[in-house]
C-alpha positions, 0 to 999 in steps of 0.5 A, spaced: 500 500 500 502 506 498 502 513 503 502 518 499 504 525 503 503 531 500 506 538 503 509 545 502 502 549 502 501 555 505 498 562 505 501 566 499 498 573 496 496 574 489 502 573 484 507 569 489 509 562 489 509 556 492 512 548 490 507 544 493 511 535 494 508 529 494 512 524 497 510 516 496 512 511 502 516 506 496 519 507 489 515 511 483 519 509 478 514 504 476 508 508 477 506 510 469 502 517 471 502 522 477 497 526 478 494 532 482 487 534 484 485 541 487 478 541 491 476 549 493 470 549 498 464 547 496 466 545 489 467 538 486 474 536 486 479 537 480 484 534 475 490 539 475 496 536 472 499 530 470 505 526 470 508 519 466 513 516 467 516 518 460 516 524 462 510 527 458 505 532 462 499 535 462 495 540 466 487 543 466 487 550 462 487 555 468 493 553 469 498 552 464 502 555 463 503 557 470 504 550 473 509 545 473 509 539 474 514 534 475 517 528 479 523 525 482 524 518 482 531 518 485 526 522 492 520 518 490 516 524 490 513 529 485 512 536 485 508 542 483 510 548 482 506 554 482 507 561 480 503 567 479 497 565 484 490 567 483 485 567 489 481 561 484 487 558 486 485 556 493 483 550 495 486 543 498 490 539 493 492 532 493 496 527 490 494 521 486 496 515 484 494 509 481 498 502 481 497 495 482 490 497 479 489 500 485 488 508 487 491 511 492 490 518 495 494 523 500 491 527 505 492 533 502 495 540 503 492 547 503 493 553 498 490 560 500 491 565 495 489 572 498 487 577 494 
């Protein structure tokens, strides 16, 4: 079973930046795609980027551009990076992956942009 453990939210104003961490209990390097999701108060939760092993990213049109995803291997870990933050931004962001057939989910991180 996989724990997921994501970090690096915060509060952060209009236009900053923070890099948000996913750390896995065990090695990605055989986890084909990564993937983080935002969930903002009273909202459905959302896909926002997406990472494979091959390297090839993905993200939702409110963020491209401003968002980078990316992984470590070495670290078991991903990341996202996000720059120029917009108060839409906020919301609890989680990590997920699927492996083994099984889906698996972290407990998420907060992300509040102020205005």
């Amino acid at each position: 079973q996989v724990q997921l453990v994501e970090s690096g939210g915060g509060l952060v104003q209009a236009g900053g930046s923070l890099r948000l961490s996913c750390a896995a209990s065990e090695s990605i390097s055989s986890i084909n795609s990564m993937t983080w999701y935002r969930q903002a108060p009273g909202k459905q939760r959302e896909w926002v980027a997406r990472i494979f092993s091959a390297g090839i990213t993905t993200y939702t049109n409110s963020v491209r551009g401003r968002f980078t995803i990316s992984r470590d291997n070495a670290k078991n870990t991903m990341y996202l990076q996000m720059n120029s933050l917009k108060p839409e931004d906020t919301a609890v962001y989680f990590c997920q992956v699927v492996t083994n057939f099984q889906n698996y989910w972290g407990q998420g991180t907060q992300v509040t942009v102020s205005s």
